[in-house]
C-alpha positions in Angstrom: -10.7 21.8 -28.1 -7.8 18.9 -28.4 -9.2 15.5 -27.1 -7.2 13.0 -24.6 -8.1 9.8 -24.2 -7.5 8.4 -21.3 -7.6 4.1 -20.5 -8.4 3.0 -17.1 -8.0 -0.3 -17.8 -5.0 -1.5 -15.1 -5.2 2.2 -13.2 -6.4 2.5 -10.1 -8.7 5.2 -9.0 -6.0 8.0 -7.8 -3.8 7.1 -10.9 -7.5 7.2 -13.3 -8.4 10.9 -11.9 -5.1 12.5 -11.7 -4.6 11.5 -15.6 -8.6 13.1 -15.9 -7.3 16.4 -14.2 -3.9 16.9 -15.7 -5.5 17.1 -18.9 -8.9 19.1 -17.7 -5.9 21.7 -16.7 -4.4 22.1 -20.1 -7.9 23.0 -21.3 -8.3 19.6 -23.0 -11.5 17.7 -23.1 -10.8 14.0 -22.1 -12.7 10.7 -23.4 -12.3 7.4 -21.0 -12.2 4.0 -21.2 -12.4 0.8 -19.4 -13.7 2.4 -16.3 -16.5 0.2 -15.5 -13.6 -1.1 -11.9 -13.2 2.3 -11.3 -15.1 3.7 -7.5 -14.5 7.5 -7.6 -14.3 8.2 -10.5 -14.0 12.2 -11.7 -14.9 12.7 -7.7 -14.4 16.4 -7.2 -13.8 17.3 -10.2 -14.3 21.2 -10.7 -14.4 22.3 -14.2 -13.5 20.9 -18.0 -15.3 18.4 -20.3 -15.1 14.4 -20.0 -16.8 11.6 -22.2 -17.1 7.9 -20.6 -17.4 5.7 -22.6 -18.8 2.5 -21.3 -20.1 1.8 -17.9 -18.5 2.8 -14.8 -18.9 2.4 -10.8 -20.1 3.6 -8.0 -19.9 7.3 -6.6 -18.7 8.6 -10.0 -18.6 12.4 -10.1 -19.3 13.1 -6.1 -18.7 16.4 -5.0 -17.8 17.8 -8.5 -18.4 21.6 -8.7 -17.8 24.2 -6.1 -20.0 25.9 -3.8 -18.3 29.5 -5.1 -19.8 28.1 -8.6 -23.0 27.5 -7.4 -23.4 31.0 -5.6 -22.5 33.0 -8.5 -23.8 31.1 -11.2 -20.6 29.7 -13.2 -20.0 26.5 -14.5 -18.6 23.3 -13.5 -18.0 20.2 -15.2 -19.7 18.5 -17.8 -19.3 14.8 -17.7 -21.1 12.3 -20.1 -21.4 8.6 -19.2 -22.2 6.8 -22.4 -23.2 3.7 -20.3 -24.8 2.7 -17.0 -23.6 4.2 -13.6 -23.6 2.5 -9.9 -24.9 3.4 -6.7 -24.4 7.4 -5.3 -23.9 9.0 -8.4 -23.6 12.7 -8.2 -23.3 12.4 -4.1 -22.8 15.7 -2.3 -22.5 17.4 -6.1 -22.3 21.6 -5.8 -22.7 22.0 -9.6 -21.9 21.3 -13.0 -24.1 18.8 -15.2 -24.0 15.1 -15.0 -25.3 12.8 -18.0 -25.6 9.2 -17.8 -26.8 7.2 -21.1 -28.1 4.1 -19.2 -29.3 3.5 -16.0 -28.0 4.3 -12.3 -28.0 2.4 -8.6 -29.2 3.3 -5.4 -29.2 6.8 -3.9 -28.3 8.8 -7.1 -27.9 12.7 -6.0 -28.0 12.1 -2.5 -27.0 15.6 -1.0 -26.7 17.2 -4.3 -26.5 20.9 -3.6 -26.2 22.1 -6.8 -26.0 21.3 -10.5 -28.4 19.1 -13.0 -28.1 15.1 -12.9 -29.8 13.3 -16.1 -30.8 9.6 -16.5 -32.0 8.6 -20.0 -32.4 5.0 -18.3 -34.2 4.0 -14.8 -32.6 5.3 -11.8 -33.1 2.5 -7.9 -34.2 3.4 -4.7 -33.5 6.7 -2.8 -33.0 8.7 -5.8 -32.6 12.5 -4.2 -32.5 11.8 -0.8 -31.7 14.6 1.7 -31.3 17.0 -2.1 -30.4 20.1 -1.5 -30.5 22.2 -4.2 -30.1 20.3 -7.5 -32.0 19.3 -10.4 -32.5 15.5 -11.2 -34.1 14.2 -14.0 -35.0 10.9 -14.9 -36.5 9.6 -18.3 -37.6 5.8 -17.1 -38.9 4.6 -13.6 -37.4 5.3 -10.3 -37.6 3.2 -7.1 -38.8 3.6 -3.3 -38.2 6.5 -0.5 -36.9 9.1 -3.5 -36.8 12.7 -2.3 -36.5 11.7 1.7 -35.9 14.7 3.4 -35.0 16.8 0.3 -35.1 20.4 1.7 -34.8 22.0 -1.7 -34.2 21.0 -5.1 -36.2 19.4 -8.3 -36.7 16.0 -9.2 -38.2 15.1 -12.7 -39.1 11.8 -13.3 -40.9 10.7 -16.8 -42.0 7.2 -15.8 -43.2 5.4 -12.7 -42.2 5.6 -9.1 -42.2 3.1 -6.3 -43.2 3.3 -2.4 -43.2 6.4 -0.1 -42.3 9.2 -2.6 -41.0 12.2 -1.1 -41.4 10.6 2.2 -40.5 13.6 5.0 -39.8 15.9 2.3 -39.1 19.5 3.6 -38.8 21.9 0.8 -38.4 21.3 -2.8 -40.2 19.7 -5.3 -41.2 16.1 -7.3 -43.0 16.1 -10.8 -43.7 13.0 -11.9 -45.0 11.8 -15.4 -46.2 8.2 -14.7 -48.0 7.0 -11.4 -46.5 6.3 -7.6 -47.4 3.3 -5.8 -47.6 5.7 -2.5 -46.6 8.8 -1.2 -44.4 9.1 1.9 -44.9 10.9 5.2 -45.7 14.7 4.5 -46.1 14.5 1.3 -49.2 15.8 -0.6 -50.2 15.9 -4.5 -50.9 19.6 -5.8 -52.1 20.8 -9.6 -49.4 22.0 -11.8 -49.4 26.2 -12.2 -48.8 27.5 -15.6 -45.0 28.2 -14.3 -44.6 24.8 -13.5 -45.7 24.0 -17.2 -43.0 26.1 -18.4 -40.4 24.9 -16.3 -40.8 21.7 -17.0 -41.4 22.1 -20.7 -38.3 23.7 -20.7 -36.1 21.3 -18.9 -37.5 18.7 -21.1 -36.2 20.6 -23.9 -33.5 20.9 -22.9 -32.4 17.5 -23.0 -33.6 16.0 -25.9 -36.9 14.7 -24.0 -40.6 14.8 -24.8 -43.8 14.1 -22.3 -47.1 15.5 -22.3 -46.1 17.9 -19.2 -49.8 18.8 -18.5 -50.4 15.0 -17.1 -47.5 15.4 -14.8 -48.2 15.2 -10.7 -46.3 17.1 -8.8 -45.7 16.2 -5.1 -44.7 18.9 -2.4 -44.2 19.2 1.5 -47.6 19.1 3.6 -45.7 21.3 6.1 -42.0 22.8 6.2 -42.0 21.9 9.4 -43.1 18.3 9.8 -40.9 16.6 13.1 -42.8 20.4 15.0 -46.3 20.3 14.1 -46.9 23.7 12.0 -47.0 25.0 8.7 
């Protein structure tokens, strides 16, 4: 696969992302620079591979993938960011697989149907709110309220988390390697089964990362039903 390289530096974000999809079309794999101004960037992209080098914005690679993708199991876009990202990375994602070097903002993989978002750094506050279907994993510490009202989804995270973890969580699921300083509103602390070993030990894997999985928590809804009183 022929590279293109592709310099932000001076571009705005419409100028940045129509150079990005140009060259995605011709089956090229691009590599970009200078990106770190850049607000939008690779947002809904849909297939093709792209390298960022360097740090870049905030709500980098929303809505990438489709929701045809998702239901019938193809791929969408790979994108490696090589540095650190800003706030609502991966925001309303359908699919494809997001990789970011460093560490991310607030709210990464907020409404994130579909699709795997990877943070080799620590990821801030409301890290998976209102998920939807993806996986997120994160190899440091994460901060407060992440997982509020996921209703389906996965959400690794290797190190520590803050206050009200998985606080009105619906559906879905939180493993967690370090320690929480508190769990939020309908949320409850279960034992691993032997399937969630294997899932996680495979995810982990997967991406280059190694934790003892059999000291992981994992956090689930108390009810499916929290705001109407049942089970």
């Amino acid at each position: 696969m022929s590279v293109v390289e592709v310099d932000a530096k001076g571009l705005n974000l419409r100028e940045v992302n129509e150079r990005i999809r140009k060259a995605v079309d011709e089956g090229r794999k691009v590599v970009v620079f200078n990106a770190e101004h850049v607000d939008g960037l690779l947002a809904g992209l849909t297939k093709g591979e792209v390298e960022v080098r360097g740090s870049v914005g905030s709500y980098v690679a929303m809505l990438i993938g489709t929701r045809e993708q998702k239901e019938r199991g193809l791929p969408g876009p790979k994108i490696i960011i090589e540095g650190n990202a800003g706030d609502y990375l991966a925001d309303g994602a359908w699919n494809g697989e997001v990789i970011v070097k460093g560490n991310v903002g607030y709210g990464a993989g907020i409404y994130a149907y579909g699709g795997t978002i990877v943070v080799y750094g620590n990821a801030g506050d409301a890290l998976g709110q209102l998920l939807k279907g993806a996986t997120v994993i994160v190899k440091g510490d994460v901060g407060d309220i992440v997982g509020l009202y996921m209703v389906g989804g996965t959400i690794v995270i290797l190190g520590n988390a803050g206050e009200k973890l998985g606080d009105w969580m619906i559906r879905g699921e939180i493993f967690l390697g370090g320690s929480y300083k508190s769990l939020g509103n309908n949320a409850k602390e279960v034992s691993l089964s032997d399937e969630d070993k294997k899932k996680l030990s495979e995810l982990l894997s997967k991406y280059g990362l190694e934790a003892d999985v059999s000291k992981f928590k994992k956090i689930v809804p108390v009810s499916s039903r929290p705001f109407y009183g049942k089970k």
